[in-house]
N, C-alpha and C positions, 0 to 999 in steps of 0.2 A: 475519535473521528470528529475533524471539525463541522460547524451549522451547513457550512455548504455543502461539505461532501453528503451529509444528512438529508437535508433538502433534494440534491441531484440524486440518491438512489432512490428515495421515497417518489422523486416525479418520474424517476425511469419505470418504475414499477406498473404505471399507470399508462405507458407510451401500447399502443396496439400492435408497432410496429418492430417491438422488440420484445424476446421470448426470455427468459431467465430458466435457469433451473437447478436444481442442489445434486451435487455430486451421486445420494443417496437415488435420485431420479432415473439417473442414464448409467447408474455403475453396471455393466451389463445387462443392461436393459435398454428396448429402444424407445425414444420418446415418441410421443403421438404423434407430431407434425414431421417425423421420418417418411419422407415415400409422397408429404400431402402439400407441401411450399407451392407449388404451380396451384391446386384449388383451392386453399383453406388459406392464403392471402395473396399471392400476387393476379390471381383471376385472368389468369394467358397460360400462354404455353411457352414464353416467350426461354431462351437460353438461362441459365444461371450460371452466376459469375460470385465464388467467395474470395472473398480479404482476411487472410487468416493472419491473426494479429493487427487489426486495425487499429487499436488504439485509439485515437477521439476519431476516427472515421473520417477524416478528409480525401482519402484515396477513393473511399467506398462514392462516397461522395459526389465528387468531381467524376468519377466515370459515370456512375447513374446520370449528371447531368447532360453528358456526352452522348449517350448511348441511352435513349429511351425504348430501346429496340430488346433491351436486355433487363434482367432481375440482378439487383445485386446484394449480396447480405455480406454484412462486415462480421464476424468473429474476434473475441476477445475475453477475456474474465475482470477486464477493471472495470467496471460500472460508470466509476467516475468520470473517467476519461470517455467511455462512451458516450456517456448524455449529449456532451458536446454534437456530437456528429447525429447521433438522434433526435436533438433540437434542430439542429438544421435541414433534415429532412422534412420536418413539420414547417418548419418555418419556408422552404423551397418547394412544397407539395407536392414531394417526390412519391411516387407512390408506387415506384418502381427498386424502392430500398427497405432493406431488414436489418436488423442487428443481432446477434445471438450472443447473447453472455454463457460464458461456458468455459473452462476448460479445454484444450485445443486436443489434450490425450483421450478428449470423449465424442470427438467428429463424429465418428463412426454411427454412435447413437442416434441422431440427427439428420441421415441423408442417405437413401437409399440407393440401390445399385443402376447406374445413368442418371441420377438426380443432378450432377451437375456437372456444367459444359467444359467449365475454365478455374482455375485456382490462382489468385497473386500471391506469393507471399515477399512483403515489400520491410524491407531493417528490419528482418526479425533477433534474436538477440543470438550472436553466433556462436554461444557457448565455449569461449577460448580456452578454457582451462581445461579440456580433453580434447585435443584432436581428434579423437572419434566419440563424441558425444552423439549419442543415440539421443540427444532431447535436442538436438538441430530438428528444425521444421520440415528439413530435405533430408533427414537421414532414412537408412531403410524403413525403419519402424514406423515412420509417420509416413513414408510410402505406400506400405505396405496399405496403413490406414485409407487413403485416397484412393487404392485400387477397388474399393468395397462401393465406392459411389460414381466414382469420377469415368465419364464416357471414353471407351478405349482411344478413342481420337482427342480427347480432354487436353487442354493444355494446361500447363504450370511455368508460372513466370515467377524467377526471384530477380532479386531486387536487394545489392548490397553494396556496403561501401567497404565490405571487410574481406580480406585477401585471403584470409583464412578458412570461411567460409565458400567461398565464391569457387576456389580448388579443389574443396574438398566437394561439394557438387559436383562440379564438374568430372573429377574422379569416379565417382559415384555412376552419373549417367554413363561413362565408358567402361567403365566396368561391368554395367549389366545390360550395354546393349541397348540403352534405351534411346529414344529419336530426338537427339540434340537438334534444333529448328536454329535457333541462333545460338552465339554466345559474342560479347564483347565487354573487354578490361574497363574500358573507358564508355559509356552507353554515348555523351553528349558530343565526345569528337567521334564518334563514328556512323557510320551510314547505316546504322541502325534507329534512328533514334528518334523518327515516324512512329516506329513500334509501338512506342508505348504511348502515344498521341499527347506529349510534352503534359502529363500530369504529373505532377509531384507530391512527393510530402512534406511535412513541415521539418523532418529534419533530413529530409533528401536535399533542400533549400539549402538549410545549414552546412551541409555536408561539402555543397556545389561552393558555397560561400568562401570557404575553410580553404576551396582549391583540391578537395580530394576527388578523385575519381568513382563513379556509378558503375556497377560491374551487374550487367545483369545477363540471366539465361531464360532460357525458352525451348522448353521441351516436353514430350510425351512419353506416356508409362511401356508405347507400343506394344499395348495389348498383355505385357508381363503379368503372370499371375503370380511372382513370386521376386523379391529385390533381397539385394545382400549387399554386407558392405564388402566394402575394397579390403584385400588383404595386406 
């Protein structure tokens, strides 16, 4: 590990605003601040809003700045890359922003049942080498995860540039029934695109650069207690 990445975990450690924790912690077991995010740091009662897979946290970021009406915590397990966006929250005195390092297959531990409003998940990695890759962020399995906290009216926004992914969602929510709110191939030619209040990421940017297309959805679990994949 190089001096910086050294230096940035050692100073993430010390951030108030960001919670860390070892697999051995949350392996079936729930961590303390499950159930306690609105009293034991954001001091409201205000919505929460997570970013699963945030990576340096610029999405988390930019909507917190947007939206001071809302709580937002970004999720991810690289440290490094989050400092970034953890620094900036100090440095912006946002105090209306979290970060959670963690494992994204141990949410569950972390967020009790209504604990939270809305979910992004914004390029997450589409896993192409299985078309039915259960370690997609939208597959059943991590559905299923988000029905344990996420309010039956919750929403889930993704957020892809990849065809592959974006189908096979969508598949998904027709298959089980669930409340597709939008969908559009292209987000930035279409009249959707208010929606997501023109935030970006850094390599949504890139992506836009390149000339490819933004494919996102928007929808709810409606109330499902149980998801399966497509046959």
């Amino acid at each position: 590990m190089g001096k910086d990445k050294i230096r940035r975990f050692a100073e993430l450690h010390t951030f108030k605003h960001v919670i860390e924790s070892d697999i051995e912690e949350v392996f079936n077991i729930d961590h303390p601040i499950k159930g306690n995010w609105r009293e034991l740091h954001f001091k409201n009662e205000n919505p929460i809003v997570l970013e699963l897979g945030c990576g340096k946290g610029e999405y988390t970021i930019k909507q917190a700045e947007k939206n001071s009406y809302r709580n937002f915590i970004g999720v991810d397990i690289k440290g490094n890359r989050m400092w970034v966006g953890a620094k900036m929250a100090l440095e912006y005195k946002l105090s209306n922003v979290m970060f959670l390092r963690t494992r994204i297959e141990f949410i569950a531990s972390f967020f009790d049942i209504d604990e939270v409003d809305e979910i992004w998940i914004t390029f997450p990695d589409p896993q192409e080498a299985n078309s039915r890759s259960r370690k997609r962020l939208t597959s059943s399995v991590f559905l299923k995860k988000y029905i344990g906290f996420l309010k039956k009216d919750g929403i889930i926004n993704l957020k892809t540039d990849n065809d592959i992914l974006y189908n096979y969602t969508l598949e998904l929510i027709e298959f089980n029934k669930l409340n597709l709110i939008l969908s559009t191939f292209d987000l930035y030619n279409s009249e959707f695109v208010s929606y997501t209040g023109d935030i970006k990421t850094y390599y949504e940017q890139k992506f836009l650069n390149e000339g490819k297309p933004i494919h996102y959805l928007k929808f709810t679990l409606n109330g499902n207690d149980t998801i399966n994949e497509p046959e």
